[in-house]
C-alpha positions as CSV (number, residue, x, y, z in Angstrom):
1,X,3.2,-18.3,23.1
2,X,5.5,-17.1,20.7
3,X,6.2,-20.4,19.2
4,X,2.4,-20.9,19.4
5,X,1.8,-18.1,17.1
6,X,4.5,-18.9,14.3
7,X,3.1,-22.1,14.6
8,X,-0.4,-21.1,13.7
9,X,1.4,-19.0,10.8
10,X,2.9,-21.6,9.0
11,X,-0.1,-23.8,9.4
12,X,-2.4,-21.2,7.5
13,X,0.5,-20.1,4.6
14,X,0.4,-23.7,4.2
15,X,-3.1,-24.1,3.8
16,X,-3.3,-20.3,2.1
17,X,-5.7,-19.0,4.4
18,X,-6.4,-16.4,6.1
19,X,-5.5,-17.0,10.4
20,X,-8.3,-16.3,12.8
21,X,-7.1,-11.9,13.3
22,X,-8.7,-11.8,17.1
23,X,-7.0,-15.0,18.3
24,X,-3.8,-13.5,16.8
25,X,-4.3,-10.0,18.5
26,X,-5.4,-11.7,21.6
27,X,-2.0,-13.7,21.7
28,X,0.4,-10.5,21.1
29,X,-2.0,-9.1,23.8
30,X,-0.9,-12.1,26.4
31,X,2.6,-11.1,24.8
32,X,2.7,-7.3,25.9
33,X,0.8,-7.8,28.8
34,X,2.8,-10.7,30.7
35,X,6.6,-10.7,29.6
36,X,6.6,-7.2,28.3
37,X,4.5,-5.3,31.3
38,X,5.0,-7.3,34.1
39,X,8.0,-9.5,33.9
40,X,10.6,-7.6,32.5
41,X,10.0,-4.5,34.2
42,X,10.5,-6.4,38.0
43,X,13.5,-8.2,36.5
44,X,14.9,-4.7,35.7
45,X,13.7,-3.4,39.1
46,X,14.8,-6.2,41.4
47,X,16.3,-8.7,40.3
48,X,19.1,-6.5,38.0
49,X,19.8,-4.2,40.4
50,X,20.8,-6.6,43.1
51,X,23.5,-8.1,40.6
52,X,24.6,-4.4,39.5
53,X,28.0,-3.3,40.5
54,X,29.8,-6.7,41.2
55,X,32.1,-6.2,37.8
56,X,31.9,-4.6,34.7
57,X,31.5,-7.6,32.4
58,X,28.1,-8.2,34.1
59,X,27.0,-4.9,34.3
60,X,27.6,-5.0,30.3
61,X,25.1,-8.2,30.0
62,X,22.7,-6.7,32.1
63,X,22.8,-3.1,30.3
64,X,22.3,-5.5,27.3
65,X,19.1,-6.9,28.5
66,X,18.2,-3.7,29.9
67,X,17.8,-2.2,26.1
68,X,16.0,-5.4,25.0
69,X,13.2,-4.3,27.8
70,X,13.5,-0.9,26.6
71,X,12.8,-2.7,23.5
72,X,10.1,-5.0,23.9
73,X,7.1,-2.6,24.0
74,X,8.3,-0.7,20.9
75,X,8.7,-4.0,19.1
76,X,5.1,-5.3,19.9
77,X,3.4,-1.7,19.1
78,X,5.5,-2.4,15.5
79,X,4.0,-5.9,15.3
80,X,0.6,-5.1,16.2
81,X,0.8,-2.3,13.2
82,X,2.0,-5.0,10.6
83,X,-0.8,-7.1,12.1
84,X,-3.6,-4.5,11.8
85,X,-2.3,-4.2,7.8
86,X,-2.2,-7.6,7.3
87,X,-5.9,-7.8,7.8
88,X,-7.3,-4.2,7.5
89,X,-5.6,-4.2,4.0
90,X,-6.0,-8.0,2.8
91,X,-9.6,-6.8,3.3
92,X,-9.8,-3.8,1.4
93,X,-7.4,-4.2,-1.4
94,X,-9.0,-7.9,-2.2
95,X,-6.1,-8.7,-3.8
96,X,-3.8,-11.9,-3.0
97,X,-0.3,-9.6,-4.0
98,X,-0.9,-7.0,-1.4
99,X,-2.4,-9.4,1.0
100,X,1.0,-11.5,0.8
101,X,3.2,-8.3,0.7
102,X,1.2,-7.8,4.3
103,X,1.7,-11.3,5.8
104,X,5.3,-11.1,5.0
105,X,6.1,-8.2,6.7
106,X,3.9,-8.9,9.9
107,X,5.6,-12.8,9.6
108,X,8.8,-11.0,9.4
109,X,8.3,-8.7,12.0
110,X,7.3,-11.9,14.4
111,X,10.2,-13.8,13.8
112,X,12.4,-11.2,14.2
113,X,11.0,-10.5,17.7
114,X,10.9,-14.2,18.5
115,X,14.6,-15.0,17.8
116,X,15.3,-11.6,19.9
117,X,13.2,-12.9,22.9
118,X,14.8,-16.0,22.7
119,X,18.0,-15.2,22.9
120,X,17.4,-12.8,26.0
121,X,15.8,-15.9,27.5
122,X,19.1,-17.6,26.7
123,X,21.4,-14.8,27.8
124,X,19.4,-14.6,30.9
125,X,19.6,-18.9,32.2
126,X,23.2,-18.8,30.7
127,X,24.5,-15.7,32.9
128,X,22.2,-13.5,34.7
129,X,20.4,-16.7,37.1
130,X,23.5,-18.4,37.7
131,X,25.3,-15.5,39.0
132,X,22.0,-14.8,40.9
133,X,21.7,-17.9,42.7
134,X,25.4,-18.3,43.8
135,X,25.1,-14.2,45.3
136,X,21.7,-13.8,46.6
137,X,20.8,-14.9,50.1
138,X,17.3,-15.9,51.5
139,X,16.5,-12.3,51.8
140,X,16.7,-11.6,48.3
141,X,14.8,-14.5,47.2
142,X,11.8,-14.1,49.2
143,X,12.0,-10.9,48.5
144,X,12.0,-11.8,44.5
145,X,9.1,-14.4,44.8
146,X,6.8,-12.1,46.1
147,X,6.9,-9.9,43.6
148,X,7.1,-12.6,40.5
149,X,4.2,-14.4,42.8
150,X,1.9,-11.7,42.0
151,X,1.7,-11.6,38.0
152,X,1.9,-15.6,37.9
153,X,1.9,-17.0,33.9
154,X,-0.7,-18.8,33.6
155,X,0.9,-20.6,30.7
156,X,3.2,-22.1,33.7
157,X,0.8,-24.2,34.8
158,X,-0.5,-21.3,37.7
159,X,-4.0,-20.5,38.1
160,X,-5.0,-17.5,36.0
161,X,-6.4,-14.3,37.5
162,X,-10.0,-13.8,36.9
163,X,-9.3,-10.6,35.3
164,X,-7.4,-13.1,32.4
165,X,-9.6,-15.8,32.4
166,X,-11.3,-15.0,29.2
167,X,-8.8,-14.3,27.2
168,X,-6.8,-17.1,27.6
169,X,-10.0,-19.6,27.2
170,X,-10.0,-17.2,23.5
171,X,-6.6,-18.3,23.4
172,X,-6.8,-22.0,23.6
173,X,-10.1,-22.0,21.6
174,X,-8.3,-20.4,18.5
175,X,-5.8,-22.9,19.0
176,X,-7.2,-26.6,18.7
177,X,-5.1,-29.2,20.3
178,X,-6.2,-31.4,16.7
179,X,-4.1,-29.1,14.7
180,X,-0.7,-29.4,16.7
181,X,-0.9,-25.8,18.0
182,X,-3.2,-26.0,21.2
183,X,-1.0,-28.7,22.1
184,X,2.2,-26.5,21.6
185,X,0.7,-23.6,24.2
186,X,0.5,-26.8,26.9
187,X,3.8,-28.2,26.2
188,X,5.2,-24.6,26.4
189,X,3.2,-25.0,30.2
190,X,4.9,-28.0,31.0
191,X,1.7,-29.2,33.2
192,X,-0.9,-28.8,30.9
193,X,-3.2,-25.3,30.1
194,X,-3.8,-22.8,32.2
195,X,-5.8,-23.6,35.2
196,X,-9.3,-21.7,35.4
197,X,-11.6,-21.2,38.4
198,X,-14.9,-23.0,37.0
199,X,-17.5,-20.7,35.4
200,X,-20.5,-20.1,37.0
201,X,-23.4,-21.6,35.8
């Protein structure tokens, strides 16, 4: 998603216009809601705190990732900010200077955030799930799906909760597969876009 959104970025600073503001807040949304909400809060919960204690160079890494979930919430609350200014102000000022001054901080902010989330993603396959699959027992994983089983990503190729079914189809319309982007949200899936229960007629 994060990709996705840079993605869309680029394509409208190269055209210079203006991207589509509720697809963009809708996205950060999906951002704050899934990985920042749900997902990093069980990792602290369970999974960290059945690796804790085992030696103090990975209680380091994981008080590291700890403070990047501490983080996270902050980080969106400053993006969604930088967001509202790039088009609350574009608006009212009418002026291209301001405008850009706008869409470079909230394109700054947003790569910043990406290259941080990345490299927590890194930190974690590189250390955290290797240790946890040579230490945990049977227990501990079934014990671990169930929870992650309940707040599925839809952007994994999982059906999406009814509750999230509209904003993702808001998602994926903002994002046609024609312009590259669409396409990058279902290679970021792996087995296509998110799976929706069909609408009622």
């Amino acid at each position: 998603m994060l990709r996705a959104i840079m993605l869309m970025l680029r394509e409208h600073l190269r055209r210079d216009t203006l991207p589509d503001f509720a697809a963009l807040r809708a996205m950060l949304f999906y951002v704050d809601e899934f990985p920042e909400r749900l997902h990093h809060p069980k990792e602290s919960r369970l999974l960290f705190a059945k690796l804790r204690g085992r030696d103090a160079s990975t209680d380091a890494v994981l008080d590291r990732l700890e403070c990047d979930h501490a983080q996270g919430e902050h980080s969106i609350r400053e993006i969604e900010h930088a967001l509202l200014a790039f088009e609350v102000m574009g608006e009212v000022m009418g002026e291209t200077t301001q405008r850009n001054a706008r869409r470079d901080t909230f394109e700054a902010s947003m790569t910043r955030y990406m290259q941080s989330w990345l490299a927590h993603m890194r930190t974690e396959e590189a250390e955290i799930l290797p240790l946890a699959e040579s230490v945990l027992g049977a227990d501990d994983w079934a014990e671990l799906d169930a929870a992650f089983r309940s707040n599925r990503d839809p952007l994994t190729g999982f059906e999406a909760d009814a509750v999230y079914q509209a904003l993702f189809r808001k998602i994926l319309k903002a994002l046609p597969v024609s312009s590259g982007i669409g396409g990058a949200l279902e290679a970021l899936a792996g087995s296509g876009p998110p799976k929706f229960a069909p609408q009622r007629p």
